[in-house]
N, C-alpha and C positions, 0 to 999 in steps of 0.2 A: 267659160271654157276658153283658154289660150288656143289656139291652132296654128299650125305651119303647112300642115298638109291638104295637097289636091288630091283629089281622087277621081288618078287620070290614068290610064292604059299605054300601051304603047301609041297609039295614036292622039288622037283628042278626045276620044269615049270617054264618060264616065268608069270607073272600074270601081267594084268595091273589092276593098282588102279581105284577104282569104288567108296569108299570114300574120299573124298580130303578136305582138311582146307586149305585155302588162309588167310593171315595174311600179313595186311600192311597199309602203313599211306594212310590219306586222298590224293586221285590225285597219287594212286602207280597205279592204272588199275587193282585193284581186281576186281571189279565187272565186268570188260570188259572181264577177264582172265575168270571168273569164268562163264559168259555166253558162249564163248568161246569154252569151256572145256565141259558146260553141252551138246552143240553141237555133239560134236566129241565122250563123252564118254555114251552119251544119257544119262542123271543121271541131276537129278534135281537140281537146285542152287537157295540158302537160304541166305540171305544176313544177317547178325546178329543185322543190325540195325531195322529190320523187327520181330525180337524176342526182343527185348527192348523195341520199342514201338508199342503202340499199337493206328493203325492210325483209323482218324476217321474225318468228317467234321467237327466236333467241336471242333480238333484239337487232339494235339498227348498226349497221357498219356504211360509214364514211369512203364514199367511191372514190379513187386515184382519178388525177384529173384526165387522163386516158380514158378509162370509164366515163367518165361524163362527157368528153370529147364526142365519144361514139355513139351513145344512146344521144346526145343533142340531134350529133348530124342523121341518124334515123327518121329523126323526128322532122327536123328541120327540110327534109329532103323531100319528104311528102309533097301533094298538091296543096294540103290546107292545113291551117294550127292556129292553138293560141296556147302561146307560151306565156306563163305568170309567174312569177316571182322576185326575191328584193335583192339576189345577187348581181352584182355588177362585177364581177372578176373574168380575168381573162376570158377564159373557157367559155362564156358565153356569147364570146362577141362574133362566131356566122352566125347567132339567132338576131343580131341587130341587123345585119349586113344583110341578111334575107328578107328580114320584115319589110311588111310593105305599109306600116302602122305600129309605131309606138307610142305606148299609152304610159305616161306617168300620172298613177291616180293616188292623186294629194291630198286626202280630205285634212281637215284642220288639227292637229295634233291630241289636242282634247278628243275629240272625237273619238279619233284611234284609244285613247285610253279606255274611252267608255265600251269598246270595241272589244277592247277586251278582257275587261272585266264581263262582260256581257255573252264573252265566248266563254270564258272559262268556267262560268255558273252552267251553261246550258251544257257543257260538257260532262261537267261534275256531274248531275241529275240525265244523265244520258241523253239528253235532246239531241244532241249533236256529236258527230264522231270526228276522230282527230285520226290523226299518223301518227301520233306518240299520247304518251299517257300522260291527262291532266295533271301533273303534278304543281303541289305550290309554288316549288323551285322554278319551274317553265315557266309558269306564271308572272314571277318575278322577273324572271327574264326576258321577257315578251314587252315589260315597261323601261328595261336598260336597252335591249335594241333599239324600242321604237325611241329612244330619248338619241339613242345614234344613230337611227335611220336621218333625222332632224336635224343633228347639228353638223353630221357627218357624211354619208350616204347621200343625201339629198344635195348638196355645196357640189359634192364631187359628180352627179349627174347632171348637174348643170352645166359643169365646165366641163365636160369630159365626152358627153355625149352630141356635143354641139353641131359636129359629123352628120348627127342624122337629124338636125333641125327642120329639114325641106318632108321627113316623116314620120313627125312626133308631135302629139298632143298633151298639153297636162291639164286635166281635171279635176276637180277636186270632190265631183259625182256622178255617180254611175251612171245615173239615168239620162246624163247629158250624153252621154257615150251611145246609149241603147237606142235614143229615140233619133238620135241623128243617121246610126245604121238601119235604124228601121225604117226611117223616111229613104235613107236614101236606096236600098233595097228594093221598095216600091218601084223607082225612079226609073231603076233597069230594066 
């Protein structure tokens, strides 16, 4: 696990983080991390694909970035959160500016593949439920993202987010994430 981050308070306390942003490609296990995490630090988890669209039986419509502005800062405004998702465009940046922990979870690209091909079977056979409908097409698409989450996405979080280097970690798994908030949990 790379780290930059103390987890310090306004004084010299130890503090654990109570706002968290998770960032990462499709099939990284943000959403698993970030349920995970609301677990362990009791704090709500927001998935950002759930602030873009806006679901509905009639199918899903695409929020104005106005819309996603407002529902962040709701969210964002609270005591405690974990925000997860692979968007990096404006609109999201109070949820960086707030965070008091950012987590880039990296696992190894193969991985993510196998991820999701692994999602896409257990959804098909209902194991697992989604926000849109398994489709082959999604599916295809879930290996064009993640090839530009990699070559793309990821280049540009490095340079981009450098801002909040002093509180940002990248992993490349989860359970490095879980057992170090769960030690340091104890701690307090």
């Amino acid at each position: 696990m790379k780290t930059h981050y103390e987890l310090r308070g306004d004084g010299n306390e130890t503090k654990l983080p109570c706002k968290i942003h998770i960032i990462g490609s499709v099939g990284s296990g943000k959403t698993t991390l970030a349920k995970e995490l609301s677990n362990i630090l009791s704090a709500d988890h927001h998935e950002l694909d759930n602030v873009v669209w806006k679901r509905s039986s009639a199918g899903d419509r695409r929020r104005s970035d106005k819309e996603k502005r407002e529902i962040l800062k709701s969210i964002i405004d609270s005591r405690a959160w974990i925000i997860e998702g692979v968007h990096t465009e404006e609109w999201i940046e109070d949820s960086l500016v707030k965070a008091e922990l950012i987590i880039l979870l990296d696992p190894a690209y193969r991985i993510r593949n196998r991820r999701i091909i692994k999602r896409f079977l257990r959804q098909k056979v209902k194991l697992e439920t989604s926000n849109y409908t398994p489709s082959f097409h999604i599916f295809l698409k879930m290996f064009k993202w993640n090839r530009y989450f990699e070559r793309t996405t990821k280049p540009f979080i490095f340079e981009s987010f450098l801002t909040y280097g002093h509180k940002m970690i990248i992993v490349e798994n989860k359970l490095d994430v879980i057992e170090y908030l769960t030690f340091l949990k104890k701690q307090i």
